[in-house]
N, CA, C and O atoms as a Maestro MAE file, in Angstrom:
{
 s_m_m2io_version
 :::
 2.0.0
}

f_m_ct {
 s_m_title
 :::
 protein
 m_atom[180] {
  # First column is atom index #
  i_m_mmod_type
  r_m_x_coord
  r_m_y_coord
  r_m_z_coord
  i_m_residue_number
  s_m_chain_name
  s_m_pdb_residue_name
  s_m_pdb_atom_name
  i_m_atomic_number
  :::
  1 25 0.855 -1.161 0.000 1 A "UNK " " N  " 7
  2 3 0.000 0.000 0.000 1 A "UNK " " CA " 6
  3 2 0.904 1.228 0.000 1 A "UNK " " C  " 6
  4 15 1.937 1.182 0.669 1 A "UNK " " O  " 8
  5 25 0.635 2.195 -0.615 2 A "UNK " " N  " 7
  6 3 0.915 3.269 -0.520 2 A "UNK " " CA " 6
  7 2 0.574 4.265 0.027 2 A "UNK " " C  " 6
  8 15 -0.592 4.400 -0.345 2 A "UNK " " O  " 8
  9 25 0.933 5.483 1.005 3 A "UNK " " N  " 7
  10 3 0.854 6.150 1.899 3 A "UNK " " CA " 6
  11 2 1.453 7.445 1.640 3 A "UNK " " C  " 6
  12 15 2.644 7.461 1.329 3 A "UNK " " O  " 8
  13 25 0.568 8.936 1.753 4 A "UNK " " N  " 7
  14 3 1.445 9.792 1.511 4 A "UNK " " CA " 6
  15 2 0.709 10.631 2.916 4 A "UNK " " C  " 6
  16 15 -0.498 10.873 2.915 4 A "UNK " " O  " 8
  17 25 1.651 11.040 4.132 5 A "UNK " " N  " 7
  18 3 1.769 11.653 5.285 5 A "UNK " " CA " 6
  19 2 0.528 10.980 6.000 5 A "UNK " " C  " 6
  20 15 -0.145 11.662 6.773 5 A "UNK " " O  " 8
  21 25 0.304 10.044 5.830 6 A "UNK " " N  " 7
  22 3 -0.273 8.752 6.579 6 A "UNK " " CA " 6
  23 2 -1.880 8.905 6.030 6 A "UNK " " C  " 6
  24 15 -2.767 9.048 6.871 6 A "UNK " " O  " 8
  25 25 -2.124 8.878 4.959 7 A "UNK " " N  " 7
  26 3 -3.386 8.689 3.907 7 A "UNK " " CA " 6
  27 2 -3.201 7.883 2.835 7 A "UNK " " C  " 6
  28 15 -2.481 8.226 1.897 7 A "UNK " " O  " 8
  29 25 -3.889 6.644 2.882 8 A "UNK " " N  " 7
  30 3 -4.002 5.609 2.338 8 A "UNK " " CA " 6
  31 2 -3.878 6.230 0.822 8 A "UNK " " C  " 6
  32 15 -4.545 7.265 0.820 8 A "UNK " " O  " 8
  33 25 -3.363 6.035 -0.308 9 A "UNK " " N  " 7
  34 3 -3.618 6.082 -1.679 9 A "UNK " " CA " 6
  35 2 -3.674 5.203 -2.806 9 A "UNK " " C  " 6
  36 15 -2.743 4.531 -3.250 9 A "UNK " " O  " 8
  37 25 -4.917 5.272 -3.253 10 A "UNK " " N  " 7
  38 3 -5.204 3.957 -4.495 10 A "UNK " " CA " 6
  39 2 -5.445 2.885 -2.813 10 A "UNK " " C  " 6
  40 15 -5.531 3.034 -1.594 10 A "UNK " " O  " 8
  41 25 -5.462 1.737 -3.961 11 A "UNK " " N  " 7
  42 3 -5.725 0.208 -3.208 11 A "UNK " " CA " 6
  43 2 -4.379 -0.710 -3.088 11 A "UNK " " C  " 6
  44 15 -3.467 -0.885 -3.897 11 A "UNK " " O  " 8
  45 25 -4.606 -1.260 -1.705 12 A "UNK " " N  " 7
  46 3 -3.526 -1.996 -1.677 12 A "UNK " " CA " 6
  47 2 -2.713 -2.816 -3.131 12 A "UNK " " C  " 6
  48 15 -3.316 -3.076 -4.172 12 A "UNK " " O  " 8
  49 25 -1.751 -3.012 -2.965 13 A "UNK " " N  " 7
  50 3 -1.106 -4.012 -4.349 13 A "UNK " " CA " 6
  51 2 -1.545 -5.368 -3.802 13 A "UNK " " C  " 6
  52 15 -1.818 -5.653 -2.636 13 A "UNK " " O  " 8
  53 25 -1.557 -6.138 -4.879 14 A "UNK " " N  " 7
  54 3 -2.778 -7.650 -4.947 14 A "UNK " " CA " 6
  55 2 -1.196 -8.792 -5.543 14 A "UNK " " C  " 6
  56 15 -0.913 -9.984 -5.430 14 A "UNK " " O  " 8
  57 25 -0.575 -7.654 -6.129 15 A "UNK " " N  " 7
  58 3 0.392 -8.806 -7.008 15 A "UNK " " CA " 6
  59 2 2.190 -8.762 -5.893 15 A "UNK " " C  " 6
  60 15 3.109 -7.950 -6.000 15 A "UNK " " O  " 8
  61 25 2.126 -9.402 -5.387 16 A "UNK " " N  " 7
  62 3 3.466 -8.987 -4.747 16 A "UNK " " CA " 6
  63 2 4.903 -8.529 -5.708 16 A "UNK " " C  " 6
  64 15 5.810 -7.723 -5.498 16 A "UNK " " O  " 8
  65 25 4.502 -9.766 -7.189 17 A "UNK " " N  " 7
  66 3 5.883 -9.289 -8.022 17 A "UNK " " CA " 6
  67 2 5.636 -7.487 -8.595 17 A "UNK " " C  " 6
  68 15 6.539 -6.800 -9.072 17 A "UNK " " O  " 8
  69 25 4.398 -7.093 -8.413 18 A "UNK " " N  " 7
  70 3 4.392 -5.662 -9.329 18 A "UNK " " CA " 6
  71 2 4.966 -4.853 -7.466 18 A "UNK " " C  " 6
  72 15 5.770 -3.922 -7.517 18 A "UNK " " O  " 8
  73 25 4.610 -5.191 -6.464 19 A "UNK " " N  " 7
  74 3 5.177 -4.398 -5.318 19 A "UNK " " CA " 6
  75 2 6.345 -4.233 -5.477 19 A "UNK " " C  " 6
  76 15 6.936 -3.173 -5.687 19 A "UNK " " O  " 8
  77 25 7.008 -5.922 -5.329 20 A "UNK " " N  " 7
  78 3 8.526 -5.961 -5.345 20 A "UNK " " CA " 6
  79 2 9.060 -4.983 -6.533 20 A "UNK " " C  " 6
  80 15 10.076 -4.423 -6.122 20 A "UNK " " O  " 8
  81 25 8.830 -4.691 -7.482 21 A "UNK " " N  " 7
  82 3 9.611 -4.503 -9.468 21 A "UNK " " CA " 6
  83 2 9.795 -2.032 -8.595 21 A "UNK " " C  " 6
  84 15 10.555 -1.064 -8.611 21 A "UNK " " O  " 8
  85 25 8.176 -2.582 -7.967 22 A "UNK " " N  " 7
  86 3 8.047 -1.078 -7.963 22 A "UNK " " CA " 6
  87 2 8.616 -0.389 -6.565 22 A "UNK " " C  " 6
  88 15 8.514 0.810 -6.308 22 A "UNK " " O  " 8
  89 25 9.193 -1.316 -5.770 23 A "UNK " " N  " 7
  90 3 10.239 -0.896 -4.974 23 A "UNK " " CA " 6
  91 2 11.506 -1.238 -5.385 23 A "UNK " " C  " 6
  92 15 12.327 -1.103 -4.479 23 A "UNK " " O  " 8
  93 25 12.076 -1.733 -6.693 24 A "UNK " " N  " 7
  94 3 13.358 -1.846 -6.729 24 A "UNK " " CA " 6
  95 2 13.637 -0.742 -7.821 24 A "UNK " " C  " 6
  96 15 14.831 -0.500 -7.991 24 A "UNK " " O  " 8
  97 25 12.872 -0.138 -8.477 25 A "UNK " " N  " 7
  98 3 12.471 1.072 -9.046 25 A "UNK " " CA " 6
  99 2 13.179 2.103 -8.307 25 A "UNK " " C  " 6
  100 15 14.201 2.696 -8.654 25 A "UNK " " O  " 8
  101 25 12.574 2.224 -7.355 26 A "UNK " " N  " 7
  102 3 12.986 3.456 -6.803 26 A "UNK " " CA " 6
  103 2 13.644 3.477 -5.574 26 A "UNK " " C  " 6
  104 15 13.642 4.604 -5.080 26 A "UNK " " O  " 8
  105 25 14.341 2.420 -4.747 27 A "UNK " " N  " 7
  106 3 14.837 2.193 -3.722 27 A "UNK " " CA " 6
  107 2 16.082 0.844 -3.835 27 A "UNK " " C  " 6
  108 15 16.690 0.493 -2.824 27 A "UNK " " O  " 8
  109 25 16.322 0.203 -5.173 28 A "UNK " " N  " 7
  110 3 16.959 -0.684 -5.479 28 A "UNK " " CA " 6
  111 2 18.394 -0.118 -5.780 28 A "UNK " " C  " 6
  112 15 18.543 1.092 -5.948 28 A "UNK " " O  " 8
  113 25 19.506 -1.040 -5.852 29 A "UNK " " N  " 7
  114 3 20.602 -0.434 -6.440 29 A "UNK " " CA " 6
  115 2 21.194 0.200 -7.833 29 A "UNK " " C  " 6
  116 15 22.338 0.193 -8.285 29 A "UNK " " O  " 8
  117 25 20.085 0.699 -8.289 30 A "UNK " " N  " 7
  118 3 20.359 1.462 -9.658 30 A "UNK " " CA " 6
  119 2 18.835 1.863 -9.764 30 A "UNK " " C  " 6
  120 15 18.046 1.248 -10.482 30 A "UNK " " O  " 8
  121 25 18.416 3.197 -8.808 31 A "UNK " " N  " 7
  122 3 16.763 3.748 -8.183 31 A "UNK " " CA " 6
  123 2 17.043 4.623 -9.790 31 A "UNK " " C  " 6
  124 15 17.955 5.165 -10.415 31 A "UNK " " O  " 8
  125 25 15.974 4.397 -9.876 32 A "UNK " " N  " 7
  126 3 15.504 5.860 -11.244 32 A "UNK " " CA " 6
  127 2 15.763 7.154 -11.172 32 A "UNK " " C  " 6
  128 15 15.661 7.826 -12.198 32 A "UNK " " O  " 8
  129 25 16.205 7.840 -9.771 33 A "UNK " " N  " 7
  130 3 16.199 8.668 -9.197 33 A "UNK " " CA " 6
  131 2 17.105 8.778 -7.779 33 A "UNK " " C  " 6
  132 15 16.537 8.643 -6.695 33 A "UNK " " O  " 8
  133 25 18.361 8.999 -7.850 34 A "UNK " " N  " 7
  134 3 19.008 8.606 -6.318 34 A "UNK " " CA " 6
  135 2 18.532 10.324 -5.750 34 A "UNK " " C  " 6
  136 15 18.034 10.070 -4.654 34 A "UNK " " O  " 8
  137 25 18.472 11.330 -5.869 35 A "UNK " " N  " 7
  138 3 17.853 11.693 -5.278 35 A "UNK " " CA " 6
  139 2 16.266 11.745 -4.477 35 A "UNK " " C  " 6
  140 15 16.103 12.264 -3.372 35 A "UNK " " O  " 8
  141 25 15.812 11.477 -4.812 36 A "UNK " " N  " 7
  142 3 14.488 10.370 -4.594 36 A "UNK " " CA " 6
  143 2 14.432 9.425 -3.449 36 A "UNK " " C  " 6
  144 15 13.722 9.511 -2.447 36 A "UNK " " O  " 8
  145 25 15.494 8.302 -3.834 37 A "UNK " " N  " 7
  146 3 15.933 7.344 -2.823 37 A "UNK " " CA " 6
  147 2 16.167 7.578 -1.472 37 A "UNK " " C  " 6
  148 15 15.770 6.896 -0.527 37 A "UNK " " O  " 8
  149 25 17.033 8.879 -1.439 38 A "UNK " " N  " 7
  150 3 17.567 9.346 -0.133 38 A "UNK " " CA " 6
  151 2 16.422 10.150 0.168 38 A "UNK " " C  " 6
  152 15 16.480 10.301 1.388 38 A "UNK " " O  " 8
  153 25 15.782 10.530 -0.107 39 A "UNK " " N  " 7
  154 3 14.946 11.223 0.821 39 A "UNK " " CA " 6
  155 2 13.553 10.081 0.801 39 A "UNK " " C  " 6
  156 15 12.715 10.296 1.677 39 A "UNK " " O  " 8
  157 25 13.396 9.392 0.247 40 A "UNK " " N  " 7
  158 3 12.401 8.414 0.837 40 A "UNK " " CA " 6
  159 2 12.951 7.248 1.843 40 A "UNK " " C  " 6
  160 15 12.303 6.260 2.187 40 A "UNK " " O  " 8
  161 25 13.931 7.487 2.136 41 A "UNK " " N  " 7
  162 3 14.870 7.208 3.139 41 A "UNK " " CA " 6
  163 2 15.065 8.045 4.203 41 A "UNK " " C  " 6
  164 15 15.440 7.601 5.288 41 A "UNK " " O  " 8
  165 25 14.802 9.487 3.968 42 A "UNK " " N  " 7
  166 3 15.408 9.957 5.068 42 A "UNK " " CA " 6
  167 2 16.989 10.269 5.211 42 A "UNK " " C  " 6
  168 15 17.672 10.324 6.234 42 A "UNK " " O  " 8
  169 25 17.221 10.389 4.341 43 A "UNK " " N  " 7
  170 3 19.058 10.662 4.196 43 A "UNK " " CA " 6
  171 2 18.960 12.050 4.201 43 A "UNK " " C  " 6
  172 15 17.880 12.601 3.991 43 A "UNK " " O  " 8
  173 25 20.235 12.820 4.474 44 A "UNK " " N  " 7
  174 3 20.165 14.535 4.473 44 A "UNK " " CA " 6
  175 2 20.729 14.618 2.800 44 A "UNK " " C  " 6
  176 15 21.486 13.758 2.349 44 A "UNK " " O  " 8
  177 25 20.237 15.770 1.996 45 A "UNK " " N  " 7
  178 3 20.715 15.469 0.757 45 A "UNK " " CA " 6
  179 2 21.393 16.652 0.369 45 A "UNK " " C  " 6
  180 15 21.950 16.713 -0.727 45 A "UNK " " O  " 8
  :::
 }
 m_bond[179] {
  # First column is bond index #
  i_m_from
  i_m_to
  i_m_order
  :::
  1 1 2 1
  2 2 3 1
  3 3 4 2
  4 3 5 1
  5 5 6 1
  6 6 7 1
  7 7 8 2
  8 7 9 1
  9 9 10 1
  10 10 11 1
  11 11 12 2
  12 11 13 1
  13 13 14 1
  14 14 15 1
  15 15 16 2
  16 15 17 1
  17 17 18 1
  18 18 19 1
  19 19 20 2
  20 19 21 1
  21 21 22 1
  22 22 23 1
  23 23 24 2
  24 23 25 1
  25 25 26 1
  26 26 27 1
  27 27 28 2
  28 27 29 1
  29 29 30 1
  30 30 31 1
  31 31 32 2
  32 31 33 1
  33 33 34 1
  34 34 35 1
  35 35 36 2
  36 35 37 1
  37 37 38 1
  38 38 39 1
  39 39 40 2
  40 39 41 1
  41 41 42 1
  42 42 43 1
  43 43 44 2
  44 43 45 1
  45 45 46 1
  46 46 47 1
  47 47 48 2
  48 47 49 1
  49 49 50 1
  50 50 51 1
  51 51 52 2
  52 51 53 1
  53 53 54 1
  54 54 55 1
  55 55 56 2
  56 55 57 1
  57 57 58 1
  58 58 59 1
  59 59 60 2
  60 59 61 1
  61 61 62 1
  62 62 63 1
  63 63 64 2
  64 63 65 1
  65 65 66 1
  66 66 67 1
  67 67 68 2
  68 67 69 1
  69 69 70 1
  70 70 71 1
  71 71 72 2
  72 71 73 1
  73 73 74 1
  74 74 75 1
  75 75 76 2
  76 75 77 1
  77 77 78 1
  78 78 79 1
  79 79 80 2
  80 79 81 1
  81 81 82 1
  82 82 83 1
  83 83 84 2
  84 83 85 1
  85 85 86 1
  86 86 87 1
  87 87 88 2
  88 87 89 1
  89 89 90 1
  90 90 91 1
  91 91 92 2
  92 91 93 1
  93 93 94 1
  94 94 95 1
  95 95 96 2
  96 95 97 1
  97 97 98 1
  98 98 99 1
  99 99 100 2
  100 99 101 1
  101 101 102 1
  102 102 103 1
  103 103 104 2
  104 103 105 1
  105 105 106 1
  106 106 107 1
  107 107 108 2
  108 107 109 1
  109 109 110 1
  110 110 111 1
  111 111 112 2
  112 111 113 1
  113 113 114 1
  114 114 115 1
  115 115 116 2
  116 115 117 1
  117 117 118 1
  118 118 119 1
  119 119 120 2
  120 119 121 1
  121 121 122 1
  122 122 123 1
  123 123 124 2
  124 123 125 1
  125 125 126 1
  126 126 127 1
  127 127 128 2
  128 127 129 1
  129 129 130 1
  130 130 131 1
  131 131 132 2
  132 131 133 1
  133 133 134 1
  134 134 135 1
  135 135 136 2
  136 135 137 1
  137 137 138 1
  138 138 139 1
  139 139 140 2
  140 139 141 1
  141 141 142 1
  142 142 143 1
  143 143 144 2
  144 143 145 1
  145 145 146 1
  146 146 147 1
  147 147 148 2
  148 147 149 1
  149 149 150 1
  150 150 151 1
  151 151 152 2
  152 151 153 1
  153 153 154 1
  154 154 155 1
  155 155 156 2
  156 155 157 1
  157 157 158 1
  158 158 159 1
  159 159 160 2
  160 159 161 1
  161 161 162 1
  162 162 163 1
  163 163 164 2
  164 163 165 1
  165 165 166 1
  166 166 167 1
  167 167 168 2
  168 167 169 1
  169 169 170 1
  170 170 171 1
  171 171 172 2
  172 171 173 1
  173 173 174 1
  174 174 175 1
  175 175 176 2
  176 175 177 1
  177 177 178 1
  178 178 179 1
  179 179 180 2
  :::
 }
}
């Protein structure tokens, strides 16, 4: 599920492989976006 400042958005994910693909997207070791990464992390940027 997705969450933006603690409000549910859209419907949970049903398929675990489309969860997994769409967290290695953007939090995996080659993120679409490393700025992105670190702050959905919480890193100082």
């Amino acid at each position: 599920m997705v969450t933006l400042r603690g409000v549910q958005q859209g419907e949970p994910f049903k398929e675990p492989e489309f969860y997994d693909a769409l967290l290695r997207i953007w939090l995996g070791p080659s993120p679409a976006d490393w700025k992105l990464k670190d702050a959905l992390l919480g890193k100082a940027g």
